[in-house]
N, C-alpha and C positions, 0 to 999 in steps of 0.2 A: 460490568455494566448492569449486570441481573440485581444487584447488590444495590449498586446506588437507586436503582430504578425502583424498588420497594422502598428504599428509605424513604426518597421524594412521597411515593405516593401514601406510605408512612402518615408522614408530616400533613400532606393533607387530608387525609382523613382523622387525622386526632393532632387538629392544630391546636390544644391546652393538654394536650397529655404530658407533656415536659413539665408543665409548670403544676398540674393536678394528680401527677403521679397515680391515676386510675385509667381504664381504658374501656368505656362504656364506647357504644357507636355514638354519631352524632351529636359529639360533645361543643359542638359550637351552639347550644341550645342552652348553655350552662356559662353564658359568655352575659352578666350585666350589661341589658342594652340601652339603657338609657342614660343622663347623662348625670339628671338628679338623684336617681337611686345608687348611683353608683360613685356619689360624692359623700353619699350618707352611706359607706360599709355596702353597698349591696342589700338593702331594706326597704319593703316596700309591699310587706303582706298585707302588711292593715292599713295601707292607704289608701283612698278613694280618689284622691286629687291629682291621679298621674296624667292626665289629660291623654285617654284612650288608650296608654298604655296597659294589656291586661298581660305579661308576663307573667308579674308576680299573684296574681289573684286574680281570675275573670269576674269573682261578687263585686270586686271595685266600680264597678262602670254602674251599680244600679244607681248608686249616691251621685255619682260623678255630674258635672255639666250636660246642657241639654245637647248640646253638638261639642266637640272636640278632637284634633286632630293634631298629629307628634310626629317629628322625624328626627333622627338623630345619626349620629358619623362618627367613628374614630377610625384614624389608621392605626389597627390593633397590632400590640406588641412590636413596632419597628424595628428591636432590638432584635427578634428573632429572625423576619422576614419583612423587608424595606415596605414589600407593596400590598401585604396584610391588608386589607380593611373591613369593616361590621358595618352595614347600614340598619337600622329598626323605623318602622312608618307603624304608624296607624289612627284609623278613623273610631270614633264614634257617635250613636245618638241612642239618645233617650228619649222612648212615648210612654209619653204620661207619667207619673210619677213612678211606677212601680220597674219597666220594663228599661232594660238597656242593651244595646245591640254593638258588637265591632268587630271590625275586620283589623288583623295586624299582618307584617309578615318580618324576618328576619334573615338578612343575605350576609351572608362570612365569606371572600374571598380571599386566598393565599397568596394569590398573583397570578403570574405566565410562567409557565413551566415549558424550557429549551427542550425536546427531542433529539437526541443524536446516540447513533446506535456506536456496534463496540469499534468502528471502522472509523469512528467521527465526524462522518457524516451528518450533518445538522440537515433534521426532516421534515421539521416545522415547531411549531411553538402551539400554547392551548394555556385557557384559562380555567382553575380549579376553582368550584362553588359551592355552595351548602345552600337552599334557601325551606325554609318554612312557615308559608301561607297560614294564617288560621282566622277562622270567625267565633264567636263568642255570643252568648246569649247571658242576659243576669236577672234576674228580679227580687224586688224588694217583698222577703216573704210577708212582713212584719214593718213597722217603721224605722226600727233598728236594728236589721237582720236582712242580709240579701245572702243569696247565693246563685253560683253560676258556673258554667262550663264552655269550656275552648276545645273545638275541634281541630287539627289542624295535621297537614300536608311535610311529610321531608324527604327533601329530594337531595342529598350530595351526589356531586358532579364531580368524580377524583380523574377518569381519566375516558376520550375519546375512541370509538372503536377504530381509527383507521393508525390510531398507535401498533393495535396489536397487529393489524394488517401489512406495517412498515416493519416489522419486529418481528416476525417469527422465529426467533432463536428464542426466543421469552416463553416459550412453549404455551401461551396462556394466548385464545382466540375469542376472549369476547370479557366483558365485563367490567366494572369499572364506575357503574353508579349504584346508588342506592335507591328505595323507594321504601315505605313505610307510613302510615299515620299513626299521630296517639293524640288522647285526650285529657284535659285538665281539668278540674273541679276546685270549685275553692266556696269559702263562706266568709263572710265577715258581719262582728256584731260590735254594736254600739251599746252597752250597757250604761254609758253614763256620756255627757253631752263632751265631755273634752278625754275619753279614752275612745279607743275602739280596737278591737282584738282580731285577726285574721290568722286561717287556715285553708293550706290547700296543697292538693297532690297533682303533680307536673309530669308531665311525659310519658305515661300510661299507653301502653301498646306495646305490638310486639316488634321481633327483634328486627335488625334490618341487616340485609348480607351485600356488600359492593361486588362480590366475584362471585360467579355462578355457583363454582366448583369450591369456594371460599368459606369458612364457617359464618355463623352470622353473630352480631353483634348489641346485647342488648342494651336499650333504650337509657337513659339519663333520669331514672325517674326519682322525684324530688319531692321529699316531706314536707312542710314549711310551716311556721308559726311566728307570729309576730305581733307586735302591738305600736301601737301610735298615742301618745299623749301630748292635747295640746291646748294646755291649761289657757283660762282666757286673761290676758292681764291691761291693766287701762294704759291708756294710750298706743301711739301707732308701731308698737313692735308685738308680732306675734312669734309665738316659742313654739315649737315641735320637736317635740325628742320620741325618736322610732328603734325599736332593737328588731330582728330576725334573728333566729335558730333553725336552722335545716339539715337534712342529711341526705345524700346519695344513696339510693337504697341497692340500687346493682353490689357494692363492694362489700364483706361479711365486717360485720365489725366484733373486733376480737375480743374475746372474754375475758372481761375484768372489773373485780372491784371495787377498784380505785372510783371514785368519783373525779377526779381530776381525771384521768387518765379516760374515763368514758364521756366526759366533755370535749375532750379533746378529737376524740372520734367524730365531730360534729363543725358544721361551718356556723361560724355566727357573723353580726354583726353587729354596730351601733351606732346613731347617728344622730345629731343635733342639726338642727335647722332655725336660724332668726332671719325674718320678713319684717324689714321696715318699710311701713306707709303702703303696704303694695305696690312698692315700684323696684325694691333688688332685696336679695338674698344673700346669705352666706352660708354655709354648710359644713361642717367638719363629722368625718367619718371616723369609724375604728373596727379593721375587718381583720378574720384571721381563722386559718385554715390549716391546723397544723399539718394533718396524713397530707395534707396536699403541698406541704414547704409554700405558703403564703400567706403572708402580715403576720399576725400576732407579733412578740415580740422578738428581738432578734439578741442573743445573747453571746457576748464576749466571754470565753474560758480563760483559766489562765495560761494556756499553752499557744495562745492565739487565735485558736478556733470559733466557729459562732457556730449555733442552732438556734432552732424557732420554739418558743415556749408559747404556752394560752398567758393572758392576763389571771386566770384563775387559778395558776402554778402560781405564777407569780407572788400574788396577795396570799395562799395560805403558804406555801412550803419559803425555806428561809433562800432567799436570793442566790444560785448556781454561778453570778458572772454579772458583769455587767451591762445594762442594754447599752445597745446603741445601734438600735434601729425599731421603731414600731408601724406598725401594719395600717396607717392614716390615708384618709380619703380624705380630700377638700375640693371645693367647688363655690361657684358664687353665679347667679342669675339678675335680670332685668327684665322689667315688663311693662306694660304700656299698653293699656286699651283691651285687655284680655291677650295679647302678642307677651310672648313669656323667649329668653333666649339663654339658655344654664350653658355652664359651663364646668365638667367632672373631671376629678384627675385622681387615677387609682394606680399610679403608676408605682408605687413606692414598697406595693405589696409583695412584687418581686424581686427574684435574687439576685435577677441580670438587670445591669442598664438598660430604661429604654424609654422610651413616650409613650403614656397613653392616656389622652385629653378627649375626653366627647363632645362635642359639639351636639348643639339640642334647639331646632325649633320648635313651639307648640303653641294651642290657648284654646279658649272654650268660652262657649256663651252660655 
């Protein structure tokens, strides 16, 4: 029972460690919450258009609409756990031209977790949760130049005290959530009217520990750079093409030469975007995450076997096997009146079968 009972609580503390192969704390913070960035690869440093979303970069909101507000849904990973779900909200506004303001927050639940000790006796049931509050501050240093910071709250929720009260053979009598804040900083510039370039560092603070007596667990904190290009062309279709490059900074990354091989120690992404008439969208992504076995490419041996290679193995060294599988995001939206409703699906990035479709409402005046 001791056995299973860590597993469980395991899994809900590090509901993406399977699939991310690292084990930072409070890795549901490293989970694409929206529905549009994450039909474009997970990319969304240098954009200002996320309507109050400030995930990827809090400088967004200084350019951004003067009110805006986002919520979005997936039942994440189904494949792993049925009642998995992500929800992301958030508001913003802009005074005056320079200043932007927002509150976001991010809730991960795993599901309902059964109690039943080693006799089998069923004790009750409880719901595992992760959520992280934050507000945001941006201003436009410059015309084409904002920067800005996210404060914010995490709280996982792995396991209730009157568990350990029902459990005493567990020899553990308290503990079981977490508590912690960290802070975000980002910047974004616009050096020319159809590029604009962003930068920022995520999850800054210290570690956080769920059991008293438990080690603690550091933070998810994230490098980020990115760019947006989006040339202007006559008539009613606009083009946006977004890449991001980030990295995990908790995990060492190992010494090597190789330039392949030290790209690969890195998550990227890439992604296209066409907007006819302002009224729908379509999107095609390309993400890939080698240390972590997700997207890039999936490669057939000739012995049967597959592994995950970068698209940048690919193109310089001479072909190992042959694909047949790559690491695609796609998605498509509609909008209406500043009323925007996307639709993301990065299900594909994975090893196992599963769904995982976001659902996205949002708009902005």
């Amino acid at each position: 029972m001791r056995r299973l009972l860590f597993a469980v609580l395991l899994v809900a503390a590090l509901p993406a460690s399977c699939v991310l192969a690292r084990y930072p704390g409070a890795v549901f913070l490293m989970i694409f919450p929206d529905a549009r960035t994450a039909a474009l690869g997970g990319c969304g440093t240098a954009l200002s258009d996320l309507d109050a979303n400030t995930y990827y970069n809090p400088a967004g909101i200084a350019f951004g609409p003067r009110f805006a507000a986002t919520w979005t849904h997936v039942n994440w990973l189904p494949g792993l756990y049925p009642d998995m779900a992500c929800e992301h909200a958030g508001v913003a506004y802009r005074i005056g031209e320079r200043l932007g303001l927002a509150a976001n927050a991010i809730y991960l639940t795993t599901g309902v977790t059964d109690v039943i000790n080693e006799r089998g006796d069923f004790l009750g049931r409880y719901r595992t949760w992760d959520l992280a509050p934050s507000i945001t501050a941006a201003y436009r240093i410059l015309p084409n130049l904002s920067a800005g910071v996210t404060a914010k709250g995490i709280y996982p929720f792995l396991v209730p005290d009157w568990v350990w009260d029902s459990m005493p053979e567990l020899g553990i009598e308290t503990g079981g959530q977490g508590l912690t804040f960290a802070v975000d900083g980002g910047v974004q510039y616009r050096p020319l009217d159809l590029l604009s370039l962003g930068l920022a560092l995520d999850n800054l603070g210290p570690s956080i520990r769920y059991f008293d007596s438990g080690p603690s667990d550091p933070l998810p904190t994230i490098l980020r750079f990115g760019f947006a290009l989006k040339p202007g062309l006559p008539g009613p279709v606009e083009v946006a093409l977004v890449g991001d490059i980030w990295r995990e900074l908790v995990s060492e990354m190992p010494h090597t030469g190789n330039l392949v091989s030290l790209w690969e120690q890195l998550e990227s992404g890439l992604g296209l975007e066409l907007r006819f008439a302002k009224l729908a969208s379509v999107r095609l992504g390309y993400f890939e995450d080698i240390m972590g076995q997700r997207g890039g490419i999936l490669v057939k041996n000739s012995h049967g076997g597959t592994r995950r290679t970068s698209l940048l193995r690919r193109l310089l060294e001479p072909p190992a096997g042959e694909a047949v599988g790559w690491g695609l995001c796609w998605g498509v939206g509609v909008e209406f009146s500043g009323i925007k409703f996307d639709v993301g699906v990065d299900e594909d990035i994975y090893d196992f079968p599963t769904r995982n479709v976001r659902f996205q409402l949002s708009g902005g005046i």
